[in-house]
Jmol script that loads the backbone (N, CA, C; Angstrom):
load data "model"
ATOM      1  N   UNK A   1    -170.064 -26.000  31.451  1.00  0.00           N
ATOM      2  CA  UNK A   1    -168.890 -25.532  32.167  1.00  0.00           C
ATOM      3  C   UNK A   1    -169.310 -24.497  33.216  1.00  0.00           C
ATOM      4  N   UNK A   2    -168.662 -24.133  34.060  1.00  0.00           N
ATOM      5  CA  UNK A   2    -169.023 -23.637  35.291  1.00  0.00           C
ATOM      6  C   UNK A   2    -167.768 -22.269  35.075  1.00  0.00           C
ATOM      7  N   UNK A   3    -168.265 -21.128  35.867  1.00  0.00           N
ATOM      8  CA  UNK A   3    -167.552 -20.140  35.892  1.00  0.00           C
ATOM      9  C   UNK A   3    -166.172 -19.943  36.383  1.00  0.00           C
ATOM     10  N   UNK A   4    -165.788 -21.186  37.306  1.00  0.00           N
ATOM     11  CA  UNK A   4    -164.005 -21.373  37.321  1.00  0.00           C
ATOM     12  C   UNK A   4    -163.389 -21.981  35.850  1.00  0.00           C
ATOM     13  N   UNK A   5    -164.315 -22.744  35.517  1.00  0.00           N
ATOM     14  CA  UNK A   5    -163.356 -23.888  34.284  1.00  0.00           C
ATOM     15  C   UNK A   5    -163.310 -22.086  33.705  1.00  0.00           C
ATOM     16  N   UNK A   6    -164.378 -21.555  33.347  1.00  0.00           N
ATOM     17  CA  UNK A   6    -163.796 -20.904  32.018  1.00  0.00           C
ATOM     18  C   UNK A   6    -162.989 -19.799  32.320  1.00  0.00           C
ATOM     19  N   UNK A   7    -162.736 -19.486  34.042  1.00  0.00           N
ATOM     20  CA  UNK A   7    -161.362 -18.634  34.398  1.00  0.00           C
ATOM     21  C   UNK A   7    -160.220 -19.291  34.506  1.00  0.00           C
ATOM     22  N   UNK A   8    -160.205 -20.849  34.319  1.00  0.00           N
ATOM     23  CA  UNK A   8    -159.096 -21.516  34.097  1.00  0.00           C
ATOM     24  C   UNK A   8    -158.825 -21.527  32.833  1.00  0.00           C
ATOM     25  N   UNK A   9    -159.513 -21.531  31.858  1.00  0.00           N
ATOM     26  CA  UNK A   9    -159.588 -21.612  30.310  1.00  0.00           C
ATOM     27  C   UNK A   9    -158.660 -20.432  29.945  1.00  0.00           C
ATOM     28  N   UNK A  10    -159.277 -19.262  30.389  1.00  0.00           N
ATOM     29  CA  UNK A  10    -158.730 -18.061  29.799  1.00  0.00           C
ATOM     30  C   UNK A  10    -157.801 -17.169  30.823  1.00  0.00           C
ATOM     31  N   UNK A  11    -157.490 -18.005  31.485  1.00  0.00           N
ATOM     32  CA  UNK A  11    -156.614 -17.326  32.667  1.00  0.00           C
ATOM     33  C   UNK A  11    -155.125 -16.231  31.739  1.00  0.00           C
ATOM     34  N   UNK A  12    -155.372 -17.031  30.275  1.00  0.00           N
ATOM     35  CA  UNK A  12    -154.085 -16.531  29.671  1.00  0.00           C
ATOM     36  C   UNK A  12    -154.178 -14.933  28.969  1.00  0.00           C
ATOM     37  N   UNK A  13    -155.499 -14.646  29.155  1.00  0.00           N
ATOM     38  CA  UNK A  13    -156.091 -13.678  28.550  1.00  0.00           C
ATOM     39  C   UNK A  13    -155.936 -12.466  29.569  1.00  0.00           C
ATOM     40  N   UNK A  14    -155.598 -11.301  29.356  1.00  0.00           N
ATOM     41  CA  UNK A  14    -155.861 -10.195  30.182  1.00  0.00           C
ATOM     42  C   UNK A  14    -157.408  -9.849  30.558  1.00  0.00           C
ATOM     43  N   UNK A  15    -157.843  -8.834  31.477  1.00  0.00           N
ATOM     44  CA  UNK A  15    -158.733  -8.651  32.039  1.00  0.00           C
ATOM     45  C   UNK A  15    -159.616  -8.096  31.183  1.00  0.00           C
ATOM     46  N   UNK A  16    -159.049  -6.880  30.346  1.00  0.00           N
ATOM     47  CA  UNK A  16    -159.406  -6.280  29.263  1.00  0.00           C
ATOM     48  C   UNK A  16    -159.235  -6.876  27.759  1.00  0.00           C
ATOM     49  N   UNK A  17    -160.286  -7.651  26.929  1.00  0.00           N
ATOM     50  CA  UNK A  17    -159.695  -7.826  25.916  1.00  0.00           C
ATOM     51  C   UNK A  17    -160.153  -7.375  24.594  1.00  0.00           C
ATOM     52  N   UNK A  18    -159.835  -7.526  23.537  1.00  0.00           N
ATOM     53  CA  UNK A  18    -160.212  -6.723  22.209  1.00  0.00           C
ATOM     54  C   UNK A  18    -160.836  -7.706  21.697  1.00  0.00           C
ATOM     55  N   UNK A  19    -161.673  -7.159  20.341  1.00  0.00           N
ATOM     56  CA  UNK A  19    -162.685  -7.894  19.509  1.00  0.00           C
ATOM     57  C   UNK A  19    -161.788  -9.205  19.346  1.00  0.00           C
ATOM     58  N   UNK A  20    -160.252  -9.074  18.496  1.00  0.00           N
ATOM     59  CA  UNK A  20    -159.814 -10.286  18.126  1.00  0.00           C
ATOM     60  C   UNK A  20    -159.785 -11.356  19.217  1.00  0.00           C
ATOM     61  N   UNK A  21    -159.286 -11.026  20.754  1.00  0.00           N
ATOM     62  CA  UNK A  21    -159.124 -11.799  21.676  1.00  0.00           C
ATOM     63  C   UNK A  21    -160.690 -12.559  21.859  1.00  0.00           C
ATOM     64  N   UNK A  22    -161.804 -11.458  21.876  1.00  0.00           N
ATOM     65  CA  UNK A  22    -163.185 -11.892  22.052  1.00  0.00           C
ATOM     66  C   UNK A  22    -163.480 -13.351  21.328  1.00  0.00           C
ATOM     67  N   UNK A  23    -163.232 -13.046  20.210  1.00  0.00           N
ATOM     68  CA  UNK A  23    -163.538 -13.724  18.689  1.00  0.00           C
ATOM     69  C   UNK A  23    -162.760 -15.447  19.088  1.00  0.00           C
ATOM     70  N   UNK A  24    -161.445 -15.134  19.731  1.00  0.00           N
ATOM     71  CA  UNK A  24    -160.806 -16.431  20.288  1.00  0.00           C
ATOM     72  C   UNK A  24    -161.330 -17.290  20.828  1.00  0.00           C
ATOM     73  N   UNK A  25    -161.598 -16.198  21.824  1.00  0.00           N
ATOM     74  CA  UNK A  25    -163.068 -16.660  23.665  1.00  0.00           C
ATOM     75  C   UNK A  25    -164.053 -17.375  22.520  1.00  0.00           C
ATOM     76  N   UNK A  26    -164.370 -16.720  21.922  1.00  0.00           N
ATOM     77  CA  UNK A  26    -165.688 -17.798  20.912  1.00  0.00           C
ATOM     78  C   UNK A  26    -165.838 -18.420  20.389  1.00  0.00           C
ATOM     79  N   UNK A  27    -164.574 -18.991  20.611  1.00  0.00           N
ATOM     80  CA  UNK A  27    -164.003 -20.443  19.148  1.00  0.00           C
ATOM     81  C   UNK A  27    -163.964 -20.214  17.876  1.00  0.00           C
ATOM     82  N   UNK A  28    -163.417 -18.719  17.881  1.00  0.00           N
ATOM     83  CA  UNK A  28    -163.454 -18.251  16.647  1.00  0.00           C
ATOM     84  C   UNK A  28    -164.497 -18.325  16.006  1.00  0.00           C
ATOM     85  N   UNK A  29    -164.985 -17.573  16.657  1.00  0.00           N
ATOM     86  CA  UNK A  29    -166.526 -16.426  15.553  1.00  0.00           C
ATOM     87  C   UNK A  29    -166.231 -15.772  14.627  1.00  0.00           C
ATOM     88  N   UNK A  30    -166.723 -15.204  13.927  1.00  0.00           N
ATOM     89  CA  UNK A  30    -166.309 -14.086  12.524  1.00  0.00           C
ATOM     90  C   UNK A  30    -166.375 -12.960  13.090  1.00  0.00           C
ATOM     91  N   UNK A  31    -166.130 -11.545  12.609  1.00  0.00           N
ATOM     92  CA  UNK A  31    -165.736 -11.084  13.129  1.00  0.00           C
ATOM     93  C   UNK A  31    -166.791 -10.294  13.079  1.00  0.00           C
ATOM     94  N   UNK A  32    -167.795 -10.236  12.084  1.00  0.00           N
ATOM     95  CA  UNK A  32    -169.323  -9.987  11.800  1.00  0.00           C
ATOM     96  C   UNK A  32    -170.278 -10.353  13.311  1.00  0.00           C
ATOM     97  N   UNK A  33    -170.218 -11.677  13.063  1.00  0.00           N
ATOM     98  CA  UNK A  33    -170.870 -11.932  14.596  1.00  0.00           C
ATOM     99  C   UNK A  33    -170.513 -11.317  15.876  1.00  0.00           C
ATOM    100  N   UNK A  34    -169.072 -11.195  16.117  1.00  0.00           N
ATOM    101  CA  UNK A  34    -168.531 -10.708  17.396  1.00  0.00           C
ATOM    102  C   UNK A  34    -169.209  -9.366  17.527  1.00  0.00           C
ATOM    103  N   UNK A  35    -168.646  -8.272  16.492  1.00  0.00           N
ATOM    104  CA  UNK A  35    -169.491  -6.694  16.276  1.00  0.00           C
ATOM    105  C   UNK A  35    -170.911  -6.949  16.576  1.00  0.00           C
ATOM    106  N   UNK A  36    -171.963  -7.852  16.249  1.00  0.00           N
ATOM    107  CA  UNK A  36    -173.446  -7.690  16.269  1.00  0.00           C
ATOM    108  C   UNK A  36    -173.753  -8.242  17.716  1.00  0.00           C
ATOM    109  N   UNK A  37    -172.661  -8.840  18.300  1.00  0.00           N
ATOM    110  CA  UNK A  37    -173.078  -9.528  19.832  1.00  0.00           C
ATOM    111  C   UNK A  37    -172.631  -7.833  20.854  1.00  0.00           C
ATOM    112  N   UNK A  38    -171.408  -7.413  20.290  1.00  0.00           N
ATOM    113  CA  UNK A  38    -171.598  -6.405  21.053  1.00  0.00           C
ATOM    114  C   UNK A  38    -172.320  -5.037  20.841  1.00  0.00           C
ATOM    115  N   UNK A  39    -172.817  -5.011  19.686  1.00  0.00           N
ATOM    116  CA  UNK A  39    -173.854  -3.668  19.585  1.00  0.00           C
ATOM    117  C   UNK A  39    -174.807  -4.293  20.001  1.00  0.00           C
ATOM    118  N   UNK A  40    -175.131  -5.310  19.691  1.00  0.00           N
ATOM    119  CA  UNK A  40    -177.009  -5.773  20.816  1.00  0.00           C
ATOM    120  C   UNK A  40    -176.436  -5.818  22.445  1.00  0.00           C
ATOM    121  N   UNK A  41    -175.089  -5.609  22.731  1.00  0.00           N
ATOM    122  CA  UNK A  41    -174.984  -5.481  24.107  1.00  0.00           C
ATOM    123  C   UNK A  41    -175.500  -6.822  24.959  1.00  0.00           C
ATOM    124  N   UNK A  42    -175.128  -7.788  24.104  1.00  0.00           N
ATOM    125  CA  UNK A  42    -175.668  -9.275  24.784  1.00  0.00           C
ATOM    126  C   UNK A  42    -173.717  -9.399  25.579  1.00  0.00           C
ATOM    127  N   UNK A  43    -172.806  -8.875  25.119  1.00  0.00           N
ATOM    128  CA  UNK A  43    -171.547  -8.628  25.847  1.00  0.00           C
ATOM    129  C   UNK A  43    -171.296  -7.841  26.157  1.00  0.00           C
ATOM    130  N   UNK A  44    -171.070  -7.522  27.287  1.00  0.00           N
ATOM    131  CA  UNK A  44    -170.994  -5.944  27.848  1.00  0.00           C
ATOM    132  C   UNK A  44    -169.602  -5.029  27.276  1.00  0.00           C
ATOM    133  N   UNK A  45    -169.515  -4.035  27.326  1.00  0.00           N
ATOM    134  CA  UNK A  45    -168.121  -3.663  26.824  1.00  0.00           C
ATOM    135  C   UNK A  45    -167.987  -1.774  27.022  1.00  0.00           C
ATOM    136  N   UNK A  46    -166.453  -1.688  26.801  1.00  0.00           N
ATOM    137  CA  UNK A  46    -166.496  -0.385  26.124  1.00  0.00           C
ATOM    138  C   UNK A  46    -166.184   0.560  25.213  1.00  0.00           C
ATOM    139  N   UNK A  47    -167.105   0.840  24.497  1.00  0.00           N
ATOM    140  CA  UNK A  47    -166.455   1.529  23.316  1.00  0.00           C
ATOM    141  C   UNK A  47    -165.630   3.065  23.357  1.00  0.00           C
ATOM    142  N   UNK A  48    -164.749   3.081  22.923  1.00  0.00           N
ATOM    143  CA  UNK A  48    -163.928   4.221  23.212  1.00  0.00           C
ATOM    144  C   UNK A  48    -162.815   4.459  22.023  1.00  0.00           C
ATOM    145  N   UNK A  49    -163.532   5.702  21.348  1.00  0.00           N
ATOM    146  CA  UNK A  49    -162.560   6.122  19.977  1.00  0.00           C
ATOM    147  C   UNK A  49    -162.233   4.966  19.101  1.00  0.00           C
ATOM    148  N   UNK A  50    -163.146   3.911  18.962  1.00  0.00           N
ATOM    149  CA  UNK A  50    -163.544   3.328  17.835  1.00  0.00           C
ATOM    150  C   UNK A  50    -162.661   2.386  17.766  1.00  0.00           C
ATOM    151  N   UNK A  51    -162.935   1.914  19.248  1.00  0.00           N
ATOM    152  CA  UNK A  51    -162.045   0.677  19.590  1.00  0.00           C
ATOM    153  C   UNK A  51    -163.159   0.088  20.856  1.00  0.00           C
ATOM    154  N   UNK A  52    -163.071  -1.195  20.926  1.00  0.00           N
ATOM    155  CA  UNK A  52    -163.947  -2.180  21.988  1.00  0.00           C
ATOM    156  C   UNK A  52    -163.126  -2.689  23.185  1.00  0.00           C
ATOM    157  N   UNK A  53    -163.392  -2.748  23.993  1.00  0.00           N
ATOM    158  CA  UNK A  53    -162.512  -2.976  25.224  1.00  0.00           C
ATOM    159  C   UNK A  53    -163.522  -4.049  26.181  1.00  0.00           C
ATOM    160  N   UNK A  54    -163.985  -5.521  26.373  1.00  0.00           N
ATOM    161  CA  UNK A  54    -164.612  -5.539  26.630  1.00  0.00           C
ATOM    162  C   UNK A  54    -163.663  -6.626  27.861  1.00  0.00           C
ATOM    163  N   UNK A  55    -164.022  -6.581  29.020  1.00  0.00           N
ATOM    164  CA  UNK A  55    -164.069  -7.233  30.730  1.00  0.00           C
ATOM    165  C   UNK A  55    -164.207  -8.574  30.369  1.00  0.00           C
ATOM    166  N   UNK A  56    -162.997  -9.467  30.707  1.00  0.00           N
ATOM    167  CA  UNK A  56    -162.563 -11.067  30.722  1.00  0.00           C
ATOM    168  C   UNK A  56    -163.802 -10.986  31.310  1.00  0.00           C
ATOM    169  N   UNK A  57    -164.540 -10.830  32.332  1.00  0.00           N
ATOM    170  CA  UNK A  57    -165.528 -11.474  33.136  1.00  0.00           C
ATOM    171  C   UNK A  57    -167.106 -11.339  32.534  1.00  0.00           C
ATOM    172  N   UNK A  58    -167.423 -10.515  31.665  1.00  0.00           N
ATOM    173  CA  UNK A  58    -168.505  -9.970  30.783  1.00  0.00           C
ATOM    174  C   UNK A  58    -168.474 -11.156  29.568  1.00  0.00           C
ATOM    175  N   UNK A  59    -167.568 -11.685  29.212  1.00  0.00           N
ATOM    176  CA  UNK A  59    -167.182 -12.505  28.038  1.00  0.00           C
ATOM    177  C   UNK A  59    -167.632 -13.870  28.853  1.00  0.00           C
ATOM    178  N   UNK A  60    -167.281 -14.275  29.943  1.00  0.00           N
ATOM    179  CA  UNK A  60    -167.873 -15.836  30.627  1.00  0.00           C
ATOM    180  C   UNK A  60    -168.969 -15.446  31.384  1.00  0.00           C
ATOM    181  N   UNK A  61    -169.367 -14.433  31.690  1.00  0.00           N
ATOM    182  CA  UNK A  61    -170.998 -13.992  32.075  1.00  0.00           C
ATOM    183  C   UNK A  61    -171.575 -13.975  30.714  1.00  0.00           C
ATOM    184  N   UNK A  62    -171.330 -13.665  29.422  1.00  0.00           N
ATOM    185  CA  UNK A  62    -171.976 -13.933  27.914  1.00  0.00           C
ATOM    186  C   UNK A  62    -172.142 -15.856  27.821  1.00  0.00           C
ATOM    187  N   UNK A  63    -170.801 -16.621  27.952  1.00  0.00           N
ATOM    188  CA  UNK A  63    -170.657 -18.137  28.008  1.00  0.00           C
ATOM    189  C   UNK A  63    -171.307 -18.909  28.911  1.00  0.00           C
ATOM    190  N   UNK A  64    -172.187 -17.606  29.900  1.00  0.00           N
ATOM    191  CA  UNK A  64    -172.946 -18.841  30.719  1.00  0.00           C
ATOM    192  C   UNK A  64    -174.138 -18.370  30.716  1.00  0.00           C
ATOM    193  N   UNK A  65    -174.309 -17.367  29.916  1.00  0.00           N
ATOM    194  CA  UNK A  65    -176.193 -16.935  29.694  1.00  0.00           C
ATOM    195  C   UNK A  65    -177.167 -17.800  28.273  1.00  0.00           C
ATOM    196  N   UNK A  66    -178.209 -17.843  29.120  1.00  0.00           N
ATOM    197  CA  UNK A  66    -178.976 -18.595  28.422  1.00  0.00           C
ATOM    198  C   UNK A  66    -179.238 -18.254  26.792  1.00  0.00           C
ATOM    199  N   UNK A  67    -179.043 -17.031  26.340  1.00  0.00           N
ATOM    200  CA  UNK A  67    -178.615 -16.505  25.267  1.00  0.00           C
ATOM    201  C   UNK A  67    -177.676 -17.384  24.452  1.00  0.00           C
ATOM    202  N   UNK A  68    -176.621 -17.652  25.111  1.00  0.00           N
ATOM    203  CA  UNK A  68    -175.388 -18.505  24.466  1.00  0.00           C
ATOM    204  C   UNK A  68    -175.866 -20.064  24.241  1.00  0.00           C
ATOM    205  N   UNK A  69    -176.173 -20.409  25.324  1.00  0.00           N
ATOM    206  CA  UNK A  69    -176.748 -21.985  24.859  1.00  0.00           C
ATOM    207  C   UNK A  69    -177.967 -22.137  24.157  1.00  0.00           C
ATOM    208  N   UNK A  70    -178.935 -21.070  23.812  1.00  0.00           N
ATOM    209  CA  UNK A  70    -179.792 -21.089  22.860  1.00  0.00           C
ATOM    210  C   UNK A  70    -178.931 -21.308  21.538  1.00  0.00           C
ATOM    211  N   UNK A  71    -178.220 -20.239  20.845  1.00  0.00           N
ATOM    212  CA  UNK A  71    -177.361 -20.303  19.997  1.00  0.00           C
ATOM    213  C   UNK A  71    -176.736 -21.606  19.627  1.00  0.00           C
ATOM    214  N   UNK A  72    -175.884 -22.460  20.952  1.00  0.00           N
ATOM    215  CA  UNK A  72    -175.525 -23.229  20.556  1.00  0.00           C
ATOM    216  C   UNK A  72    -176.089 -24.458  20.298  1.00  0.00           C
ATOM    217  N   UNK A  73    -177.404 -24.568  20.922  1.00  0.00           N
ATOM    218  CA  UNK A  73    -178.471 -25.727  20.181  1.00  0.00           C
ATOM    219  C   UNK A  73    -178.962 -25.326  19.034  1.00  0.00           C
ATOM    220  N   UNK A  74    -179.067 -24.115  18.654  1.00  0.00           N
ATOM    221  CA  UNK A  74    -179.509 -24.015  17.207  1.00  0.00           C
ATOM    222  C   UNK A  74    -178.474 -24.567  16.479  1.00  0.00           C
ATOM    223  N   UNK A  75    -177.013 -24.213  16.612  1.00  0.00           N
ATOM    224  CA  UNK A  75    -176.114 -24.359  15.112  1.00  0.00           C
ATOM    225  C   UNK A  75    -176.180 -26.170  15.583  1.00  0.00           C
ATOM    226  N   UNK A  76    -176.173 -26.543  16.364  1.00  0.00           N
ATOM    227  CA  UNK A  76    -176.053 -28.271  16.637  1.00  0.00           C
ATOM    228  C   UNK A  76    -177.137 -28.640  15.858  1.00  0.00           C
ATOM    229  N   UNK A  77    -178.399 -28.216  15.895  1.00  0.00           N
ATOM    230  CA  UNK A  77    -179.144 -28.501  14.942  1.00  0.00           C
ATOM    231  C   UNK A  77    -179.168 -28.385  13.458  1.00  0.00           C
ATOM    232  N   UNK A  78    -178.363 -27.810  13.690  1.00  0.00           N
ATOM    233  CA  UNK A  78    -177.883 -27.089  11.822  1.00  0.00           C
ATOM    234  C   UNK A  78    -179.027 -25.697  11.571  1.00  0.00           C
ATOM    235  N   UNK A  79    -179.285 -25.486  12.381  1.00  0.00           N
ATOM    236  CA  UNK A  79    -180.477 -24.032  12.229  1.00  0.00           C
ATOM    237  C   UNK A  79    -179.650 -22.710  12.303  1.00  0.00           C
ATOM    238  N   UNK A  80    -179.715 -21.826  11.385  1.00  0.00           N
ATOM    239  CA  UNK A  80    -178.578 -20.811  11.735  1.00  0.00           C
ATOM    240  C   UNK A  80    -179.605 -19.254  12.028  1.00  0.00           C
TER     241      UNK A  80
END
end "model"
wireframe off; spacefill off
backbone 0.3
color backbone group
C-alpha cells in the first residue's frame, strides 16, 4: 500500500491518536506489543503525564518502514 491508500484508510482517525486508536491502525495488536513499538521508538510519539499521543502520520510512516514488513513476513511464516 502506498502512503495515500493508508490516508484514505484512516482518514476517520484524528491527527493525534491514542494507544487504543494505534492498536486499531494495527489490526489490532495487543496492547503489550503497541507499548514495546513505542518505547523502542520504532513509532514516533508523545509521552505526556502518562499518556501517548502519537501523529496519524508517524503511524503510516511506521506501515511503510521496512521494520513493519520484516515483521509481517515473519508472522506469515509462522516465526514469532
Amino acid at each position: 500500500m502506498t502512503r495515500q491508500d493508508y490516508e484514505r484508510v484512516f482518514r476517520t482517525f484524528p491527527d493525534v491518536v491514542t494507544i487504543m486508536e494505534l492498536r486499531v491502525m494495527l489490526g489490532g495488536t495487543g496492547d503489550t506489543y503497541a507499548r514495546k513499538l513505542l518505547r523502542s521508538n520504532l513509532v514516533e510519539h508523545f509521552y505526556i503525564r502518562g499518556t501517548y499521543y502519537i501523529p496519524k502520520a508517524k503511524v503510516i510512516d511506521y506501515l511503510l518502514s521496512l521494520h513493519y514488513l520484516q515483521t509481517l513476513t515473519r508472522f506469515r511464516r509462522g516465526k514469532k
